[in-house]
N, C-alpha and C positions, 0 to 999 in steps of 0.2 A: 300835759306832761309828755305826752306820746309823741305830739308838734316837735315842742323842745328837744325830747332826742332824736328826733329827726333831722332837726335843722344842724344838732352838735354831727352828728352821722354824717350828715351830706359838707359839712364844712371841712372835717376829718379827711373826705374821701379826695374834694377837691384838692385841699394842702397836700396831700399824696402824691395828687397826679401830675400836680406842679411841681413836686419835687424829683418825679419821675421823668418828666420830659426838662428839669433842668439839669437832671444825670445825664439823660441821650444828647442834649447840645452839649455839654461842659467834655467827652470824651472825643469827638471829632477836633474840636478845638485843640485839647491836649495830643491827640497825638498829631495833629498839625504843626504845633509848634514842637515838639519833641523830634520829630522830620527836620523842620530848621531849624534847630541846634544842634543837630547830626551831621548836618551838611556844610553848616559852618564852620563845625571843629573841624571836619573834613578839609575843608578851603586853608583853616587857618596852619593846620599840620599835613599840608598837599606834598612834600616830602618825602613824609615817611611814611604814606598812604602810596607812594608812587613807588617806594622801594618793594612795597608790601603785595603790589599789585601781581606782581608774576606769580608767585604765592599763592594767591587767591584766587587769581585764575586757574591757575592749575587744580587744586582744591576743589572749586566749583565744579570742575569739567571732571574730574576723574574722583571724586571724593561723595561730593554735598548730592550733585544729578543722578549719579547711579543709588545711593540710599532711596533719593525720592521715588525714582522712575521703580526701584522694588518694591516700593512699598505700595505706590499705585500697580503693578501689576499684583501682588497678594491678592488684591478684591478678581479676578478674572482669571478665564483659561484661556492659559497662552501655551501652545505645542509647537513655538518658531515655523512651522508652516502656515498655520493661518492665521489671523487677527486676533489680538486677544477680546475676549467674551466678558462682558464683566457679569461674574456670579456671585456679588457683596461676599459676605458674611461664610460661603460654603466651604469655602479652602481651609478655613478655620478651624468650623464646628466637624468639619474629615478632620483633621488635624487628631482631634482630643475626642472624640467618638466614634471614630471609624479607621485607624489607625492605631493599632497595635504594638505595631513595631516602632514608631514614634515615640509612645509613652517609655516602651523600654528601653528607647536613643534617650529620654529626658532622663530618666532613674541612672544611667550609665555616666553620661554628662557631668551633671550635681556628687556621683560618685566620686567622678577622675577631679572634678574643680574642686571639692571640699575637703576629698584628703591631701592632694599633691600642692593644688592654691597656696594653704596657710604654710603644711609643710615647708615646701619648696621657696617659699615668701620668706617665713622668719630661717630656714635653713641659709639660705643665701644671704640673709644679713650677720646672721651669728657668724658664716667665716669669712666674711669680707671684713668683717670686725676684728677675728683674729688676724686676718692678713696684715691690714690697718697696721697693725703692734709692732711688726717687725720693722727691725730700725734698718737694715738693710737693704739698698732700694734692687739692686740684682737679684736676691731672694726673694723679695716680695714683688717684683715683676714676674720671674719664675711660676711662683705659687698661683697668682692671678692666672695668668695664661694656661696651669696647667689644669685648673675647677673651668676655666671658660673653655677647652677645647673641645668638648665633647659639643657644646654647640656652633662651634665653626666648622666644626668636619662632615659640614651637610650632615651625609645620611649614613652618621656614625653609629647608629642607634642597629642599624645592620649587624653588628659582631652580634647582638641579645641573640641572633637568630641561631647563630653556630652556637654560641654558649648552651643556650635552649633545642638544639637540634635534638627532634625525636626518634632519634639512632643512636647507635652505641657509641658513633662517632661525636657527638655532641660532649661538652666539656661536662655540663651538671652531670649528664648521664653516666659518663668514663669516671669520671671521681666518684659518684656516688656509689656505681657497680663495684668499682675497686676497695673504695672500703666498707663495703660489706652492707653500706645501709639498703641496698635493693639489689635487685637480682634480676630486674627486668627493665630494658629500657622505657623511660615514661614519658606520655604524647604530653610534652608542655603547654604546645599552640592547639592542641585537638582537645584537650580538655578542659573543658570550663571552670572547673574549680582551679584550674592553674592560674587562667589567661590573665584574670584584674589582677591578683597583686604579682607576678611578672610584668603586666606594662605598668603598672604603679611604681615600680622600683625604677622601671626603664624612662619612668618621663622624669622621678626625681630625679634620676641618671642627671638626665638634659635640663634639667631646670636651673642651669648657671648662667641666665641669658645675658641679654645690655641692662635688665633690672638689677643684677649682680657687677655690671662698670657702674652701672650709677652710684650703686650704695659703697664703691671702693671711692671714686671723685669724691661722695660727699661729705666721706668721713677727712680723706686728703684737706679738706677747705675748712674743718672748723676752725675757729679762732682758737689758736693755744692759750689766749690771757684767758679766755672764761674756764676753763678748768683752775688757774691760780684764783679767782677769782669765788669757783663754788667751791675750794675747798677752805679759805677763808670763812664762805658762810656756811658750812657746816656738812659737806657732802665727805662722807666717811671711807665710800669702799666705790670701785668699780660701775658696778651694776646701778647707782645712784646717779654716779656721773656721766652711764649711757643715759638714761630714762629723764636727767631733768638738763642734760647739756647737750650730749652729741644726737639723740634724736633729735630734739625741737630745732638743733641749727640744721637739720638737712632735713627737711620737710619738703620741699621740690623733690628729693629725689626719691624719699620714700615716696609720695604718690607717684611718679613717676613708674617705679618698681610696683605700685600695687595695678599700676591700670596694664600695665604689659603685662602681669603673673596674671590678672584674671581673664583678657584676650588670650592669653596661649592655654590656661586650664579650662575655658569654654570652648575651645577652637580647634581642639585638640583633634586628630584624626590622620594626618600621614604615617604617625609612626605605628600607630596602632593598627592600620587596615596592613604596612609593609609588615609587621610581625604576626598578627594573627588571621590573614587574611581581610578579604570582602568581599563578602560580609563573613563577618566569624562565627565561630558554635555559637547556636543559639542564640544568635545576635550578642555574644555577651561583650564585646568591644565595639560595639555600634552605638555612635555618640549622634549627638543633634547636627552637627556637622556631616560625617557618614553619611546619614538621613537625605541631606541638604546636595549631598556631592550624588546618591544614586538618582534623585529626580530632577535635578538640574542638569546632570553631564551625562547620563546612562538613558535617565529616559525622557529626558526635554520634555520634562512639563515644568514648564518655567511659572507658571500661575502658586501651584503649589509651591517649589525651590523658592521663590519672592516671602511666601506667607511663612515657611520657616525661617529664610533668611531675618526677615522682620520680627520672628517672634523673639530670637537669638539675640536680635541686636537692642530689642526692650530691656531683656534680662542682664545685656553686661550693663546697660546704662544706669539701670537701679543697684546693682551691684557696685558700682562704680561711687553713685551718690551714698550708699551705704560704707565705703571704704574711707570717702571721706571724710562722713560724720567720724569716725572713729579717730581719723588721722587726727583729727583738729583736739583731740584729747590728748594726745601726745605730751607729755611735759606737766601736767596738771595732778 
């Protein structure tokens, strides 16, 4: 009895190993031939690979190589004076155990991306939608250009500061003293209870970017017969025939709009270091970014700057693939 399952055991084990070492041959072959068949579509559309090439070089060179070259410098310390060190895993585990003010750049971060993000994202579509309406095309060029110039005007985001000056001279504070609701000029940018939702209003300010031309272009380009067409099959009001007709046909531009709103609400930091300083009270406008610009450009330690750069660039990428799952719901 004991022989018998022995010999079922060992013939088990063999079938195993044979099917083991017929996995590790069958995968170099596959991606041998997957190589040439890459290389052939390559040959066969030499073309439009040739048109594509300046593109790609450029890309490579100033795009794909700097990601890589930081992310291998994360593992090391590099001070641009001397070589970088490779210290694996340390820059990290400082990161999220020995860095303090980090953790409150990540709590800051997730604050300004999760309320301004979705805000700033469905606010930007709701009046590119009303603009859409106007049959007027001089009004409705008007309108566009007058929601999008607070982002052409560079560093328009400067008036917040006179508005918010903490002087008498300051507008909030002159209107306020004047009708009676204070009586004392108050520190906007020096108090913390102010700082987040004054920049909170000031990035919604600015949140009318090129995600806000795209979703004007893609409403411009739907097909008019599919509205004759769903009110035929039974779309009743408005709000039906955004959600199951003019969404679904501008699907490019909503993700397009979604992956630019969450690089500039993860990204965020010029306007906020020019209105509340840097570093602000109590770090309370110090974002992941911030973090990233004082050890990178203040204090060249480039080993660390790499590891937040790198941790940054995880979180929009999963954000990104989360944005799309939803998008692909659109219409359903």
């Amino acid at each position: 009895m004991n022989s018998a399952y022995r010999s079922i055991r060992s013939y088990d084990m063999k079938k195993k190993a044979q099917n083991n070492n017929s996995s590790w041959e069958i995968y170099p072959r596959y991606i041998k031939k997957k190589a040439m068949n890459t290389l052939k579509d390559m040959w066969r559309h030499r073309e439009s690979y040739l048109f594509m090439a300046p593109y790609l070089l450029l890309f490579t060179v100033f795009v794909l190589v700097p990601v890589l070259v930081s992310i291998g410098l994360s593992f090391t310390y590099f001070n641009i004076l001397e070589k970088p060190r490779f210290v694996g895993w340390q820059n990290y585990i400082d990161l999220f155990f020995a860095d303090e003010v980090f953790l409150t750049a990540i709590k800051n971060t997730f604050l300004f991306a999760i309320v301004t993000g979705p805000i700033g994202y469905f606010m930007a579509l709701f009046i590119a939608w009303m603009i859409n309406d106007i049959k007027n095309k001089k009004v409705r060029a008007f309108m566009t250009l007058l929601f999008y110039a607070p982002t052409i005007s560079g560093q328009a985001y400067i008036v917040w500061k006179y508005i918010f000056s903490s002087d008498t001279y300051g507008f909030a504070n002159a209107w306020l003293m004047k009708l009676g609701i204070t009586y004392s000029a108050s520190l906007w940018f020096e108090d913390q209870k102010y700082i987040v939702p004054i920049l909170i209003i000031v990035v919604l300010w600015m949140s009318m970017g090129t995600g806000f031309l795209s979703f004007i272009a893609g409403l411009q380009n739907v097909d008019q017969s599919l509205y004759e067409a769903g009110y035929m099959d039974g779309i009743k009001n408005r709000f039906q025939e955004l959600w199951y007709i003019t969404l679904p046909s501008m699907k490019p531009q909503l993700m397009f709009g979604a992956v630019m709103t969450i690089t500039s609400s993860f990204a965020i930091h010029e306007q906020l270091a020019a209105l509340a300083g840097f570093p602000s009270v109590n770090y309370a406008a110090h974002t992941v970014v911030s973090h990233l610009v004082d050890y990178g450009s203040i204090r060249f330690e480039m080993g660390y700057a790499s590891a937040i750069a790198t941790l940054l660039f995880m979180v929009m990428i999963l954000c990104n693939k989360g944005i799309q799952a939803l998008l692909r719901k659109v219409g359903q």
